[in-house]
C-alpha positions as CSV (number, residue, x, y, z in Angstrom):
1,X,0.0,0.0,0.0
2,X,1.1,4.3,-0.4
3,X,0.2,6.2,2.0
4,X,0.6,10.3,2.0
5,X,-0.4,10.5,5.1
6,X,-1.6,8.5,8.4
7,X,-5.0,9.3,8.3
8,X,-5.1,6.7,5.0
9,X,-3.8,3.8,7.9
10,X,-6.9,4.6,9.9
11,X,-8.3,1.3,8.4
12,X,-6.0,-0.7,8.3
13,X,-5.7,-3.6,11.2
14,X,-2.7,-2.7,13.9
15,X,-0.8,-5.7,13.1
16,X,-0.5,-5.3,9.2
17,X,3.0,-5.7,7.6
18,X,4.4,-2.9,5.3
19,X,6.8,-2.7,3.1
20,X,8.5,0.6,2.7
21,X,11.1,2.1,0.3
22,X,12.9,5.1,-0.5
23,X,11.9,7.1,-3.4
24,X,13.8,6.2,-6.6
25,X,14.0,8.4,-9.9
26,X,13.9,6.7,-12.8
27,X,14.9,7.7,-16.3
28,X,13.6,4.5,-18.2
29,X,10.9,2.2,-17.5
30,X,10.1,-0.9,-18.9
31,X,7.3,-3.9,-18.7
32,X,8.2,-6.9,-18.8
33,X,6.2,-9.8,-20.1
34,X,6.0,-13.6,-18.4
35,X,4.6,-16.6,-19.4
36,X,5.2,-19.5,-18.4
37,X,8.1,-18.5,-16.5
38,X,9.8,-16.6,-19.3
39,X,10.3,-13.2,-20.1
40,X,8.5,-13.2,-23.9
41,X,9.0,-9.4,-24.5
42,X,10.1,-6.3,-22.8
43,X,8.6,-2.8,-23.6
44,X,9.6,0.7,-22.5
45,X,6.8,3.1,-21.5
46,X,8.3,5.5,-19.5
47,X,11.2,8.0,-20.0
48,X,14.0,7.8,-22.1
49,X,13.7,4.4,-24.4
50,X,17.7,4.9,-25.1
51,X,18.4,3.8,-21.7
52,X,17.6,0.4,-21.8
53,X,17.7,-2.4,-18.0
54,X,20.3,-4.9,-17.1
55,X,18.4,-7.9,-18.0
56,X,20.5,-9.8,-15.7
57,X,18.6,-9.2,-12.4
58,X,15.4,-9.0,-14.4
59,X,16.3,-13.0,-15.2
60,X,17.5,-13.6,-11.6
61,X,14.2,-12.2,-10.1
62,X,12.5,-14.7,-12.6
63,X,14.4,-17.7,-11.0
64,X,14.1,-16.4,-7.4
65,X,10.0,-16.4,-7.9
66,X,8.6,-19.7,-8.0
67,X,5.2,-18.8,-6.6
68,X,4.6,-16.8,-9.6
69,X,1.3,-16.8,-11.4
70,X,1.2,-18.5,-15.0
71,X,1.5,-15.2,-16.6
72,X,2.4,-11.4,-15.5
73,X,4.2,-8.4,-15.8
74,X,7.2,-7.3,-13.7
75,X,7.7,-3.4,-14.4
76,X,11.5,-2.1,-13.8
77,X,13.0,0.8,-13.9
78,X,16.5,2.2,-14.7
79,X,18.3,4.8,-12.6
80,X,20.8,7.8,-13.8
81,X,23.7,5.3,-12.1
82,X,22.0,2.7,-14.3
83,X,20.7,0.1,-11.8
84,X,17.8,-1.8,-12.5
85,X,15.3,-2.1,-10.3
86,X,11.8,-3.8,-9.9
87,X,9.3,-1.1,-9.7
88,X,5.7,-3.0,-9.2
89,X,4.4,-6.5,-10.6
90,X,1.0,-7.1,-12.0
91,X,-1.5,-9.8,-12.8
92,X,-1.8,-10.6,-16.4
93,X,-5.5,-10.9,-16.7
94,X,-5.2,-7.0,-16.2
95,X,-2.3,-6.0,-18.4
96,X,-2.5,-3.5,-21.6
97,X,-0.3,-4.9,-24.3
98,X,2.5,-1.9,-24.6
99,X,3.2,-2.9,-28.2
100,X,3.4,-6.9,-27.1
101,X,3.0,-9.1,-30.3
102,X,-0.8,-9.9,-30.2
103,X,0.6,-13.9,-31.0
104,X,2.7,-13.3,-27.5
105,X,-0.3,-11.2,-25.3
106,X,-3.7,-13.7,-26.0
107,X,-1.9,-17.0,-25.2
108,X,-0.8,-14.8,-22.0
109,X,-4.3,-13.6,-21.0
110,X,-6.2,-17.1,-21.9
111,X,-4.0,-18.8,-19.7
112,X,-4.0,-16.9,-16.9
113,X,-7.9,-16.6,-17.1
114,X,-7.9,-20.4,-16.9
115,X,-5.4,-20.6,-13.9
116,X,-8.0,-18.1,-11.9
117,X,-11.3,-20.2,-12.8
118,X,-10.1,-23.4,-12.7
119,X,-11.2,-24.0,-16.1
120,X,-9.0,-26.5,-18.9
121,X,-8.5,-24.5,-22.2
122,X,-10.0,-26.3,-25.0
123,X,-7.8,-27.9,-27.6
């Protein structure tokens, strides 16, 4: 969760866990695409698209992240000393394409839709 300020926390339970960090300017961002536990596609949307990530933490988050849904996004960001660092994750069954090859997104969407119902996709 953000919060600007504590009256936003007056909901939440006493015992909740938060996570926060420090504010990070970015000059590039980037989405990238899983499925399957691959990274099919990366597209900028943010920034300058001449300053492209390290895509070597981008793989080693991959492999760290087992419990990871059958398809998402992981959005990351590159800073002026050129770190890349994982800004936010998102479900696929939400995602906008960011220029994704249509023949890389649907496959994406279908099967996470069937991962959330519980549904087989048909042959």
């Amino acid at each position: 969760a953000r919060f600007r300020d504590l009256i936003e926390t007056a909901g939440v339970e006493p015992t909740t866990l938060l996570s926060c960090s420090e504010a990070v300017e970015f000059v590039s961002e980037y989405r990238g695409f899983v499925h399957r536990g691959e990274l099919v596609g990366c597209k900028h949307y943010a920034g300058d698209f001449r300053v492209a990530p390290d895509f070597a933490p981008i793989e080693a988050a991959l492999e760290e992240w087992e419990a990871r849904p059958v398809a998402c996004s992981m959005d990351w960001g590159v800073t002026r000393e050129g770190r890349t660092l994982l800004i936010e994750v998102n479900d696929a069954y939400s995602l906008g394409c960011y220029g994704l090859s249509p023949l890389l997104y649907a496959p994406m969407l279908a099967d996470r839709w069937f991962q959330i119902t519980g549904s087989r996709r048909r042959a």
